[in-house]
C-alpha positions in Angstrom: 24.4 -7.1 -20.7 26.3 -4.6 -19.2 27.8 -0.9 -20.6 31.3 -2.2 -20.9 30.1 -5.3 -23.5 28.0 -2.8 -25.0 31.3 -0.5 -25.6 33.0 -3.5 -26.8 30.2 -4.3 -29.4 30.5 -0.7 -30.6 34.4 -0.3 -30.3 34.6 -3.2 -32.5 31.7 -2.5 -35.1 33.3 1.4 -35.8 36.7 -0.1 -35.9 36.2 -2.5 -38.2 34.1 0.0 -40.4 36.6 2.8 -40.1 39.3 0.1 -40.8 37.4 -0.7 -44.0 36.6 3.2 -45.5 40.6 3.5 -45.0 41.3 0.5 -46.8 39.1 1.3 -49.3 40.3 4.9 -49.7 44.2 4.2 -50.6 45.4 4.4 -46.8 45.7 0.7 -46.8 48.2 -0.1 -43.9 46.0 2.0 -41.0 43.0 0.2 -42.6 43.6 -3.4 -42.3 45.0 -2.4 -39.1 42.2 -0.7 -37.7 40.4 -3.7 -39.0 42.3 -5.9 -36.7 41.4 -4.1 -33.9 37.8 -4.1 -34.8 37.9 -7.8 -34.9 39.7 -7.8 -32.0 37.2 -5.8 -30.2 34.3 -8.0 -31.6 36.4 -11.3 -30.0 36.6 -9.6 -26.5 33.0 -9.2 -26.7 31.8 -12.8 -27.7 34.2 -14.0 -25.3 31.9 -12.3 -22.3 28.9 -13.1 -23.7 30.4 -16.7 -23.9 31.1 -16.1 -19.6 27.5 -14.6 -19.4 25.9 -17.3 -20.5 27.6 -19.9 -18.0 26.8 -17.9 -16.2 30.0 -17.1 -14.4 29.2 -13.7 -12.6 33.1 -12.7 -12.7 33.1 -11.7 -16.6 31.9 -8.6 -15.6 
């Protein structure tokens, strides 16, 4: 696993939480949307850990 899945993971995980607390607090718009992102993140990174495990050296 390299640093740039590992930002991915991250990215995504904040986001997503971020997204929620905003949604949650009234500013509903920015949260769902920073939801989206979040899960958008989180789709990037089990898409590379998908490659990884083919082992298809070119997902890095």
């Amino acid at each position: 696993m390299n640093g740039g899945l590992l930002a991915l993971i991250f990215a995504g995980l904040a986001s997503f939480l971020i997204g929620a607390y905003l949604a949650s607090t009234g500013d509903r718009e920015s949260g769902i949307a920073m939801m989206g992102v979040g899960l958008l993140f989180q789709v990037l990174a089990l898409r590379q850990i998908k490659m990884l495990k083919k082992g298809d050296n070119d997902a890095r």
